[in-house]
PAMARRO-461502 format. One record per atom (N, C-alpha, C, O, CB): atom name; x, y, z; residue number from 1. Coordinates in steps of 0.2 Angstrom, whole numbers, plus 5000, padded with zeros to 4 digits. Glycine has a CB too. Example, Ala and Ser with C-alpha at 12.3 -4.5 7.8 and 13.67 -1.06 7.14 Angstrom:
2
REC  atom    xx    yy    zz    n
REC     N  5066  4972  5039    1
REC    CA  5062  4978  5039    1
REC     C  5066  4984  5039    1
REC     O  5071  4983  5042    1
REC    CB  5057  4978  5045    1
REC     N  5064  4989  5035    2
REC    CA  5068  4995  5036    2
REC     C  5064  5000  5039    2
REC     O  5067  5006  5040    2
REC    CB  5070  4997  5029    2
***
This chain:
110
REC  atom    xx    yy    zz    n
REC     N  5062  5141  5069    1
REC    CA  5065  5136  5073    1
REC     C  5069  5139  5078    1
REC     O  5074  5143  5078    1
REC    CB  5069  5131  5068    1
REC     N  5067  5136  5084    2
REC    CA  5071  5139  5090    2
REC     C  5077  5136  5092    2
REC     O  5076  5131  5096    2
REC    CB  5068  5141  5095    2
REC     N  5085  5139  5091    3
REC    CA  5090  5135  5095    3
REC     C  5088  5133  5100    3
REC     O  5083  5134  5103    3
REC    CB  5095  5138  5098    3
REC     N  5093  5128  5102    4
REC    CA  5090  5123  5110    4
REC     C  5096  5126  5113    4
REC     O  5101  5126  5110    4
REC    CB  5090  5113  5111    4
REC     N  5096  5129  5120    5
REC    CA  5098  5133  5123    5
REC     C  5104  5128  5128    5
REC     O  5103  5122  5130    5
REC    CB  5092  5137  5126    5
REC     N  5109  5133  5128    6
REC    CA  5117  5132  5129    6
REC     C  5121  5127  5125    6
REC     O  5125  5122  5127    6
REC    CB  5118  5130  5137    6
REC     N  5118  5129  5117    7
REC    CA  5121  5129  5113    7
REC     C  5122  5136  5108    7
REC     O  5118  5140  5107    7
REC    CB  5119  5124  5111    7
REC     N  5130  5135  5107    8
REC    CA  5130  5141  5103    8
REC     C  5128  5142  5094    8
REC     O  5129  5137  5091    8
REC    CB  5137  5143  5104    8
REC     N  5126  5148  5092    9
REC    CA  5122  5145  5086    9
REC     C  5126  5142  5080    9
REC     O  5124  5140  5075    9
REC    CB  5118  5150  5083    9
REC     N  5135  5142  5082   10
REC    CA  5139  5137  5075   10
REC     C  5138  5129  5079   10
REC     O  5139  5124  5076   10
REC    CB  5150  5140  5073   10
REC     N  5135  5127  5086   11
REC    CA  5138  5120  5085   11
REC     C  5127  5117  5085   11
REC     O  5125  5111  5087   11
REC    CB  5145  5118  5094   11
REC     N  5125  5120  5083   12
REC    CA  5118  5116  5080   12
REC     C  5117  5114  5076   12
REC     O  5115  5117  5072   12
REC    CB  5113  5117  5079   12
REC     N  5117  5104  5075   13
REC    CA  5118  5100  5073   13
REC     C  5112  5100  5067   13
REC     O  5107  5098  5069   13
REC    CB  5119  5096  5076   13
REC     N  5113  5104  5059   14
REC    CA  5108  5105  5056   14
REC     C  5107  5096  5051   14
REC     O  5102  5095  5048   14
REC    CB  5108  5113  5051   14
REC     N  5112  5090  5050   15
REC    CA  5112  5087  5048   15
REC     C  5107  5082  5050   15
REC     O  5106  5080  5045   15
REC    CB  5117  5086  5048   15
REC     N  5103  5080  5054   16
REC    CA  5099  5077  5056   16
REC     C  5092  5081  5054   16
REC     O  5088  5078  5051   16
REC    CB  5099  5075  5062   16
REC     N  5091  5089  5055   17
REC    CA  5086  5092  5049   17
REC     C  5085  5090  5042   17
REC     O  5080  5091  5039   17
REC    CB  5087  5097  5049   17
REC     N  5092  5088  5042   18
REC    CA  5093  5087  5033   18
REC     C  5092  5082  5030   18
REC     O  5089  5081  5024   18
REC    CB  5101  5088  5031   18
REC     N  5093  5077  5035   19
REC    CA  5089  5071  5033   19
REC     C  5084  5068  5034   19
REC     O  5082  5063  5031   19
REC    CB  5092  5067  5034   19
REC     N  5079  5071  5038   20
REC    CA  5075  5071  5040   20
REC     C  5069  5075  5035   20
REC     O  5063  5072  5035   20
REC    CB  5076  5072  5045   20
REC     N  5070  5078  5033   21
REC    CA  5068  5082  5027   21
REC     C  5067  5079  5021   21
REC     O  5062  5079  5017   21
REC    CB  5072  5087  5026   21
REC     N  5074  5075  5019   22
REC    CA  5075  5071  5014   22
REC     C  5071  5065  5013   22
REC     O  5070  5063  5007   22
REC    CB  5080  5070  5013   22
REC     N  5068  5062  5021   23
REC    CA  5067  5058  5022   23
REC     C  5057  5057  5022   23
REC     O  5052  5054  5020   23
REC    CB  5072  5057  5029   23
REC     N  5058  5062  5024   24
REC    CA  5050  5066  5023   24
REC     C  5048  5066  5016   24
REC     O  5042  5065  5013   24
REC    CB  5049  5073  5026   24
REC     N  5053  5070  5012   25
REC    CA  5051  5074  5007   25
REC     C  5051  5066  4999   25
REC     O  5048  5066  4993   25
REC    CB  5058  5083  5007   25
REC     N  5054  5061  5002   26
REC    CA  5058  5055  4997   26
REC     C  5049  5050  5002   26
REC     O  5050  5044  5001   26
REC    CB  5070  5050  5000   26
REC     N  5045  5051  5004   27
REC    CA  5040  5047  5007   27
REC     C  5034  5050  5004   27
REC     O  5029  5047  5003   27
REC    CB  5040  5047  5015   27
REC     N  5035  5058  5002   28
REC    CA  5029  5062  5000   28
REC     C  5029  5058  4991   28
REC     O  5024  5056  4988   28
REC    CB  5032  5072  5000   28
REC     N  5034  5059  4989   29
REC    CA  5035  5058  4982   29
REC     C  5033  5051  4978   29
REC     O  5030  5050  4973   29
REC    CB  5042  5060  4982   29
REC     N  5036  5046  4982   30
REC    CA  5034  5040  4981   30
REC     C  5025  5037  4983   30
REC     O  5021  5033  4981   30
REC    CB  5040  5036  4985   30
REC     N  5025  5041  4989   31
REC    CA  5018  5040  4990   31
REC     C  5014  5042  4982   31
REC     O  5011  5039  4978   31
REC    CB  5015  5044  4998   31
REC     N  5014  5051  4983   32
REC    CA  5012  5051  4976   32
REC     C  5013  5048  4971   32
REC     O  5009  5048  4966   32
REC    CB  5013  5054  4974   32
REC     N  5018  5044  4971   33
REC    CA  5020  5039  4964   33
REC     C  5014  5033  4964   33
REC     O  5010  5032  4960   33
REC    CB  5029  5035  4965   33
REC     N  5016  5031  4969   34
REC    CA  5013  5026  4970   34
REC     C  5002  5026  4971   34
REC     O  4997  5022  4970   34
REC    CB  5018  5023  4977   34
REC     N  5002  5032  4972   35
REC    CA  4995  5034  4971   35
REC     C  4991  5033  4963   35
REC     O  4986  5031  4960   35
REC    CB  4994  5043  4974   35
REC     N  4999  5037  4960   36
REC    CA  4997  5037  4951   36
REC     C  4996  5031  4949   36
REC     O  4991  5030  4946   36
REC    CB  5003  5040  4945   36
REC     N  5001  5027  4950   37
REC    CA  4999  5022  4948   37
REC     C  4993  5018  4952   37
REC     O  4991  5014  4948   37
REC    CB  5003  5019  4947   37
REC     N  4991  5017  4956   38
REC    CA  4985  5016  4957   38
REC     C  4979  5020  4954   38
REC     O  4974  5017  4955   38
REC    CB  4985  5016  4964   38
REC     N  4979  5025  4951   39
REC    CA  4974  5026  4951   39
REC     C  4974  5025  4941   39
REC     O  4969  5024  4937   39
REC    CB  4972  5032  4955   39
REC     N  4977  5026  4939   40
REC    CA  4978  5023  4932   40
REC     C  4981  5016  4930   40
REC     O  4983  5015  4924   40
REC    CB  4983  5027  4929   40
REC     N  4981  5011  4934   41
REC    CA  4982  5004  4933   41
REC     C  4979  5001  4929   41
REC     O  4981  4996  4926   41
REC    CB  4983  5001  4938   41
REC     N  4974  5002  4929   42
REC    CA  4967  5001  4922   42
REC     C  4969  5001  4917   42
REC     O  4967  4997  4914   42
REC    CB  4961  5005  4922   42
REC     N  4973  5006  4913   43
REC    CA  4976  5010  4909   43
REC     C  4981  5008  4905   43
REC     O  4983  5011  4900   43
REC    CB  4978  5014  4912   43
REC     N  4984  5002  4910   44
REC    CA  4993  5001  4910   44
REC     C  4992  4994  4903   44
REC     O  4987  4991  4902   44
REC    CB  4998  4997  4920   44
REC     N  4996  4994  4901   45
REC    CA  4998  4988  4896   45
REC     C  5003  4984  4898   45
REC     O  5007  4986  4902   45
REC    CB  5000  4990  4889   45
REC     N  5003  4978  4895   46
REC    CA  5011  4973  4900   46
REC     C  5016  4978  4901   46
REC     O  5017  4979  4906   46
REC    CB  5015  4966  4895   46
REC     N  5020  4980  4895   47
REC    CA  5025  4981  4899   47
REC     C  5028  4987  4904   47
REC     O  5033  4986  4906   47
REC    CB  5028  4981  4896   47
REC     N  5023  4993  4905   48
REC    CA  5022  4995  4911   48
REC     C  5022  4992  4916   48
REC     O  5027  4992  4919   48
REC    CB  5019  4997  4912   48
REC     N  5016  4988  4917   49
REC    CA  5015  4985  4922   49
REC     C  5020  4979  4926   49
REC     O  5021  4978  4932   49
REC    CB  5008  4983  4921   49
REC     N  5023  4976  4920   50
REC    CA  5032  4972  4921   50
REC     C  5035  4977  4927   50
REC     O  5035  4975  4932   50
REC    CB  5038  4972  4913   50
REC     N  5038  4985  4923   51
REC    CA  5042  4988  4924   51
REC     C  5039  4991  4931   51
REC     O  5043  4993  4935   51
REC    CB  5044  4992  4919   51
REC     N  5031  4991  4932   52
REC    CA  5031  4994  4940   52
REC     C  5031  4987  4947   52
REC     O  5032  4987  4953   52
REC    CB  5022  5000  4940   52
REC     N  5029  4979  4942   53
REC    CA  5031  4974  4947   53
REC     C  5040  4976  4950   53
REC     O  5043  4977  4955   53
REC    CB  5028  4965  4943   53
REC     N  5043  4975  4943   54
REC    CA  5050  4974  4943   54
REC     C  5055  4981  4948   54
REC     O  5060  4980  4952   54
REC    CB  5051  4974  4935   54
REC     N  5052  4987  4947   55
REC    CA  5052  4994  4952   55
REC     C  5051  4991  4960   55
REC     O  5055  4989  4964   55
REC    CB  5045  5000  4950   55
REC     N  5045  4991  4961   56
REC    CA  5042  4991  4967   56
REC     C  5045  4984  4971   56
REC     O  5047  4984  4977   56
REC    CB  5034  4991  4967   56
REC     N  5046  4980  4967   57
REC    CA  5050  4973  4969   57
REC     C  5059  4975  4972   57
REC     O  5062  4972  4976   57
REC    CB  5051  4967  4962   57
REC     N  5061  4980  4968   58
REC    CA  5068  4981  4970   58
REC     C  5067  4987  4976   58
REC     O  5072  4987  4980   58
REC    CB  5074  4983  4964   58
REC     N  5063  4990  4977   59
REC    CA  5062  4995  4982   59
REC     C  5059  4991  4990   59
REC     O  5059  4994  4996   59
REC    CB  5055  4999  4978   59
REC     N  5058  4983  4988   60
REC    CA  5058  4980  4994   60
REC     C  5065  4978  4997   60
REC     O  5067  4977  5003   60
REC    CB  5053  4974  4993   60
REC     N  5069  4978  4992   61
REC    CA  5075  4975  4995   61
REC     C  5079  4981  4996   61
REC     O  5084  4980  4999   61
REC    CB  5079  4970  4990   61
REC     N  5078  4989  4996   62
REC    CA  5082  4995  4997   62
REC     C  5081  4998  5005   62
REC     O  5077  5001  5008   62
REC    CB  5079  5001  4993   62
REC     N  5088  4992  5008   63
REC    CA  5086  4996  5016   63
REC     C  5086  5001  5018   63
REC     O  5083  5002  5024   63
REC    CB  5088  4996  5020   63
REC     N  5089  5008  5014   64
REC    CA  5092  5013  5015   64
REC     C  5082  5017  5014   64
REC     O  5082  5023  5015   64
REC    CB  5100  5016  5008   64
REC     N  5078  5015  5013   65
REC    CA  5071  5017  5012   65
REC     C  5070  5016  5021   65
REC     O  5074  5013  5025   65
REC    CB  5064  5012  5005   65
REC     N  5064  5018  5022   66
REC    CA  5061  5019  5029   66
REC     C  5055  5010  5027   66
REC     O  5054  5007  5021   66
REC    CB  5054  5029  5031   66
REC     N  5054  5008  5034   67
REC    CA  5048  5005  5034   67
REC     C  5040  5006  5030   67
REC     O  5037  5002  5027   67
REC    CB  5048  5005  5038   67
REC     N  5038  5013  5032   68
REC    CA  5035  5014  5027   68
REC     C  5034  5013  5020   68
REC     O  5028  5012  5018   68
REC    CB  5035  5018  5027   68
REC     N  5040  5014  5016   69
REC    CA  5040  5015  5010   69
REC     C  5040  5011  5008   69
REC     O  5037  5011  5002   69
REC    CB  5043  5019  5008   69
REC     N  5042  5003  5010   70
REC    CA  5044  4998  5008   70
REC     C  5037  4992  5009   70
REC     O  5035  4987  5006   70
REC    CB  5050  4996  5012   70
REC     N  5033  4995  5014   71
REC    CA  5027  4994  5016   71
REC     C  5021  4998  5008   71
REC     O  5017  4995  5005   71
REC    CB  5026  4998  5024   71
REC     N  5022  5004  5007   72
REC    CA  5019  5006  5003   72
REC     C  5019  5002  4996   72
REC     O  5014  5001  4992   72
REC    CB  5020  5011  5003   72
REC     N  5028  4999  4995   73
REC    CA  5028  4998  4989   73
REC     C  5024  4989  4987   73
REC     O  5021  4986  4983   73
REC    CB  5037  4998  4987   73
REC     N  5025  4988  4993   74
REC    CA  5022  4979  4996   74
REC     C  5013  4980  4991   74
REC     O  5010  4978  4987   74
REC    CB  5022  4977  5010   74
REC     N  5011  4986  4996   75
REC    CA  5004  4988  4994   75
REC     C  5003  4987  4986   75
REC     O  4998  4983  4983   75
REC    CB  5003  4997  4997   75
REC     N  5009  4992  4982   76
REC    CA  5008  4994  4977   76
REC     C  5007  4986  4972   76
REC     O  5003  4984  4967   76
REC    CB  5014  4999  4976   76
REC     N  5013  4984  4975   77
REC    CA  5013  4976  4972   77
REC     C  5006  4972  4972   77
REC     O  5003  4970  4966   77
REC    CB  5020  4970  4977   77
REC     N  5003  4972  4977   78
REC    CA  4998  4968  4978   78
REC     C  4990  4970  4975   78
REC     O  4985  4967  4974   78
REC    CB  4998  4966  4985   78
REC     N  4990  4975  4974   79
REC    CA  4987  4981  4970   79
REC     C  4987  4977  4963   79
REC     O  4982  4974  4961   79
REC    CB  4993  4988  4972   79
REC     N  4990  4977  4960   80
REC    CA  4991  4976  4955   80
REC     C  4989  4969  4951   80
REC     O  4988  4967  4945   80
REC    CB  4996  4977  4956   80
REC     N  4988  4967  4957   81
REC    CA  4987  4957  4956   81
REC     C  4983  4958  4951   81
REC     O  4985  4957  4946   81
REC    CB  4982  4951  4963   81
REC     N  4974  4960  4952   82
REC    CA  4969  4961  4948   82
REC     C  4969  4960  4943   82
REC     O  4966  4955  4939   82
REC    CB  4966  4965  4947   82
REC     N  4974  4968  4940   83
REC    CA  4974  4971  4933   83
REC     C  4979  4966  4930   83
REC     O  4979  4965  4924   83
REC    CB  4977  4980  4932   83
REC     N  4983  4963  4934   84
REC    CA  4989  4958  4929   84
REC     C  4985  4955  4926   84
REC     O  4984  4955  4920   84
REC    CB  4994  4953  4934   84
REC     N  4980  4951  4931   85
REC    CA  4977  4944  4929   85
REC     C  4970  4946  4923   85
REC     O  4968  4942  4919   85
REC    CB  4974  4940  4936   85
REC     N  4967  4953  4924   86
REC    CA  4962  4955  4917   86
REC     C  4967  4958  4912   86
REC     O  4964  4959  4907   86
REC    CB  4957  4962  4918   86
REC     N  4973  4959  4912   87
REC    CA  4975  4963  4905   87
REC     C  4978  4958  4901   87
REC     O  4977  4957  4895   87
REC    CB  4981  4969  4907   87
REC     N  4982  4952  4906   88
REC    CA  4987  4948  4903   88
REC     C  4985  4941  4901   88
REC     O  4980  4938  4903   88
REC    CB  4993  4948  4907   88
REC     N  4991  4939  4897   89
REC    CA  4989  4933  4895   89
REC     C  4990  4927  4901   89
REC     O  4993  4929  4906   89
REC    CB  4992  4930  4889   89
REC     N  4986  4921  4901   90
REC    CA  4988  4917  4908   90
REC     C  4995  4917  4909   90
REC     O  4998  4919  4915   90
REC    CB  4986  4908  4907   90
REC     N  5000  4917  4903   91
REC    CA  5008  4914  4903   91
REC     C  5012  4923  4908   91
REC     O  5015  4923  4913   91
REC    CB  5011  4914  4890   91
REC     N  5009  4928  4904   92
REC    CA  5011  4933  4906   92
REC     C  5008  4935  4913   92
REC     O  5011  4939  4917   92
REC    CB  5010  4938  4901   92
REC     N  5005  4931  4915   93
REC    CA  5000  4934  4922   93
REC     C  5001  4931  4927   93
REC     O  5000  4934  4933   93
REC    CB  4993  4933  4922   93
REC     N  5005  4922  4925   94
REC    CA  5007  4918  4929   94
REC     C  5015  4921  4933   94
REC     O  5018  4920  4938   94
REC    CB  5007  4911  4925   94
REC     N  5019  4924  4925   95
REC    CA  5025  4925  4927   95
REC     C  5028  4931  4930   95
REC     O  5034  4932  4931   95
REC    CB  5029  4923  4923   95
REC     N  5021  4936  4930   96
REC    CA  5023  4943  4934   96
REC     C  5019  4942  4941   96
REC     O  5020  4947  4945   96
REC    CB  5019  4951  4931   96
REC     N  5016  4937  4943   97
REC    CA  5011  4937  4950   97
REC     C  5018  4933  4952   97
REC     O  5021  4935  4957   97
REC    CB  5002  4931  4951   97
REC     N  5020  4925  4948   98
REC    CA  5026  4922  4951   98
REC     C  5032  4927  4955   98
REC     O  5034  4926  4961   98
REC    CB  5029  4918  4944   98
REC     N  5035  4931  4951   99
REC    CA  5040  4937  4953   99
REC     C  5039  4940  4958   99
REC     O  5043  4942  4961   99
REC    CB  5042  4942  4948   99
REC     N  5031  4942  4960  100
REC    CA  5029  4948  4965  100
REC     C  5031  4942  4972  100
REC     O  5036  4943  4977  100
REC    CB  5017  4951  4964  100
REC     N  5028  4935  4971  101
REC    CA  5029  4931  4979  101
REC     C  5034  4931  4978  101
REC     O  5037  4935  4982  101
REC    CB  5027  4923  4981  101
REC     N  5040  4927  4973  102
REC    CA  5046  4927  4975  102
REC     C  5051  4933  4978  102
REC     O  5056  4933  4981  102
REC    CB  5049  4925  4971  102
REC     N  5048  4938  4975  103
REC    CA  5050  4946  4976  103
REC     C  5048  4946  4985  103
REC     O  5052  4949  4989  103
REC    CB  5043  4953  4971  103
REC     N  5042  4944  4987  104
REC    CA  5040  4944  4994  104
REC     C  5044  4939  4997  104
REC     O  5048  4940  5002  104
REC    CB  5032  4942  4995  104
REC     N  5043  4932  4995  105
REC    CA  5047  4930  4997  105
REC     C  5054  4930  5000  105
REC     O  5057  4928  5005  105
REC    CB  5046  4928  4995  105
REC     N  5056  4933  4994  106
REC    CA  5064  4932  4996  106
REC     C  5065  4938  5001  106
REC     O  5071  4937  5003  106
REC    CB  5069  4933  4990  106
REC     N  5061  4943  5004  107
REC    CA  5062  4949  5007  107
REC     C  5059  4945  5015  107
REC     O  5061  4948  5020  107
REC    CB  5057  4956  5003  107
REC     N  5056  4941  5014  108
REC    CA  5056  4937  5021  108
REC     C  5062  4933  5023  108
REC     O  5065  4935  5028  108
REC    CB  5050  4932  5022  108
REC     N  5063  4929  5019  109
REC    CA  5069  4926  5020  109
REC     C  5075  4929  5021  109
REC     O  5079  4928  5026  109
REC    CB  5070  4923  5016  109
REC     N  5077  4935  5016  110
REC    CA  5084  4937  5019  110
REC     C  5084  4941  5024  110
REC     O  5089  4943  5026  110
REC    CB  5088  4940  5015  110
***
């Protein structure tokens, strides 16, 4: 990495590397997250699949995440519609699809 010039090398601001990094490296990690479960959602039994509507639903409301990630988690949610509705019962299938809109919902509204 090359200093940017007519700056001395104690006043280069490494804090924005730092987050930027973090910021990258927290988009790598969740993407992979979010790949596993897609590709093992076939797999999942109710209460996984609760615990990853219920996850990905509070990850819409985390502003401190990028656009992206919040976008991914939206993906992850709707993703999921399918397997809700083949695994579960109507009762169970009605009231994790119900939470995903209001989950959407409420992230338009506020």
């Amino acid at each position: 990495m090359a200093w940017p010039r007519g700056k001395p090398y104690g006043a280069y601001d490494l804090s924005s590397t730092a987050s930027d990094l973090l910021t990258s490296s927290r988009l790598a990690v969740h993407t992979a997250v979010a790949d596993l479960f897609y590709n093992i959602k076939g797999d999942l039994a109710l209460e996984p699949l609760a615990h990853i509507v219920w996850a990905s639903s509070s990850f819409l409301f985390n502003s401190s995440m990028g656009l992206n990630l919040r976008v991914l988690f939206a993906k992850a949610l709707f993703g999921l519609t399918d397997t809700i509705v083949a695994k579960c019962t109507s009762q169970q299938a009605e009231k994790l699809i119900r939470s995903t809109f209001e989950a959407c919902l409420e992230r338009l509204e506020g």
